[in-house]
N, C-alpha and C positions, 0 to 999 in steps of 0.2 A: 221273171226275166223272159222267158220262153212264153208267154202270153204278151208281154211286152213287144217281142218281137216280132211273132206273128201278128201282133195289130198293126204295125208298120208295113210290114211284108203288104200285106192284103187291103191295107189302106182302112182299117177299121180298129184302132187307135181307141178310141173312145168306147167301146164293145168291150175292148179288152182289157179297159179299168174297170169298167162297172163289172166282169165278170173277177178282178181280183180283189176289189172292197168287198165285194159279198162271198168271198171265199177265205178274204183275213177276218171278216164278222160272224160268219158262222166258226170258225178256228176260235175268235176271242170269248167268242160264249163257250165254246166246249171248256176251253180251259178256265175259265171262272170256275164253272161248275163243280169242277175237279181237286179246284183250286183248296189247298189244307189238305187233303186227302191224301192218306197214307201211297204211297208211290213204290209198288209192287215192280222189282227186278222183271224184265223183259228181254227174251233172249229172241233174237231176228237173225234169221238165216233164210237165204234161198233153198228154193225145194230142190232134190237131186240136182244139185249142179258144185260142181269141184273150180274153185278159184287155186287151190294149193297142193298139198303133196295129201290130203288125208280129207276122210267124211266130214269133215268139220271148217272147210275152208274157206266155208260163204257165209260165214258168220260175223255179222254186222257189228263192229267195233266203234266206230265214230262218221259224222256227219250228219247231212237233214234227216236220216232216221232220227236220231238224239232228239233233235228239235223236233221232232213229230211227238216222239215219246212224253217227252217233257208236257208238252201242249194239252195231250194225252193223259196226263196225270203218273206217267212211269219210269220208270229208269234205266237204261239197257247194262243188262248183267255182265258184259264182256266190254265195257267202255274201255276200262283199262287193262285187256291184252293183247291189244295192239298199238301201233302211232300211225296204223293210216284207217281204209276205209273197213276192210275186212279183216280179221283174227282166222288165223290158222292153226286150229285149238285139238290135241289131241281129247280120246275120247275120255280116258281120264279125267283131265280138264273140264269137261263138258259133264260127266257125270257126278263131279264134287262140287259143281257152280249150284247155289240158288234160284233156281227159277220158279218165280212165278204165273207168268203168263208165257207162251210160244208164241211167235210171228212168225208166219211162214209166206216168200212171197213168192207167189207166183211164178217164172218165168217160162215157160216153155214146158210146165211141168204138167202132164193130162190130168193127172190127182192130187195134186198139193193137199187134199184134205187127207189121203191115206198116206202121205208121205208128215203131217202132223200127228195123224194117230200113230203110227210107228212108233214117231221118236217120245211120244208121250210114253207107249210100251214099253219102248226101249232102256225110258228112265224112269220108274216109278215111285224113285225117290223125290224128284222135284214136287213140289206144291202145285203147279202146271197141270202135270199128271195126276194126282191125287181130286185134283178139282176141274181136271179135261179141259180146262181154261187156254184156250186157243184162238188165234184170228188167221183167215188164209185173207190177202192181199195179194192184188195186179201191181198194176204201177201207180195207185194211188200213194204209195210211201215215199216213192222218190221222183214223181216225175209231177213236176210243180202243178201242173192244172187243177188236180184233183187232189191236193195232201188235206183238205179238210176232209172228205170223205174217209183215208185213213185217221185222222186225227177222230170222227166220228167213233167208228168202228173199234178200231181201241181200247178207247171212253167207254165205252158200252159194254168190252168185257169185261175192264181193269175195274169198272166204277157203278154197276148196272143199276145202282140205288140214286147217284145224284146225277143222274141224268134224267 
């Protein structure tokens, strides 16, 4: 939609389908690829950044992450602890959850890769930790132009044999 409409805006309308078919074609092959393949819990949270009352408040609960995920070959671990976009998950919570990969995204954060090493330290009971299985992400995850880029990157950790 946000390409959609910037074609219009700018009067280049037709630029901006041809850059969305080769961005649902590259997304439709990653997830073939992936496609059967055992679909490893994934927990996504933004880096240092507080949405609620506690360290755990950016934590990606539902919407086009899921479908990135999915696409991706994975499933997000906190789907169901919440009903909207983000989970405001005590640490508790977070330390009894399954995880096996970490998504960490970017925003404003200078280190998002030592803010996923932490929490890998922090939890070294998750499978995540055990196997440092991590992806740092911009706005490739949710900001439409570029979700096959994350839908790549992903792929590649969740699944680095069929790709």
């Amino acid at each position: 939609t946000l390409l959609r409409d910037m074609g219009k805006v700018f009067g280049v309308s037709d630029r901006a389908e041809k850059l969305i078919a080769e961005s649902d074609k590259r997304i439709a092959e990653v997830a073939e690829k992936v496609k059967g393949e055992k679909k490893p819990k994934v927990m996504v949270l933004f880096s240092n950044m507080s949405m609620g009352g506690n360290d755990f408040s950016s934590v990606v609960a539902k919407g086009i992450y899921n479908d990135i995920l999915a696409n991706a070959g994975g499933t997000n671990a906190f789907e169901d602890a919440a009903k909207g976009s983000f989970a405001d998950l005590s640490k508790e919570k977070v330390a009894a959850a399954d995880v096996d990969a970490l998504i960490v995204i970017s925003y404003n954060d200078p280190d998002p890769t030592a803010y996923a090493k932490k929490l890998l330290k922090e939890f070294p009971q998750w499978t995540a930790a055990k196997n440092d299985a991590y992806v740092v992400l911009s706005d490739s995850i949710y900001l439409g132009p570029s979700n096959d880029v994350a839908v790549k990157k992903i792929a590649e950790a969740l699944h680095p044999d069929a790709l």
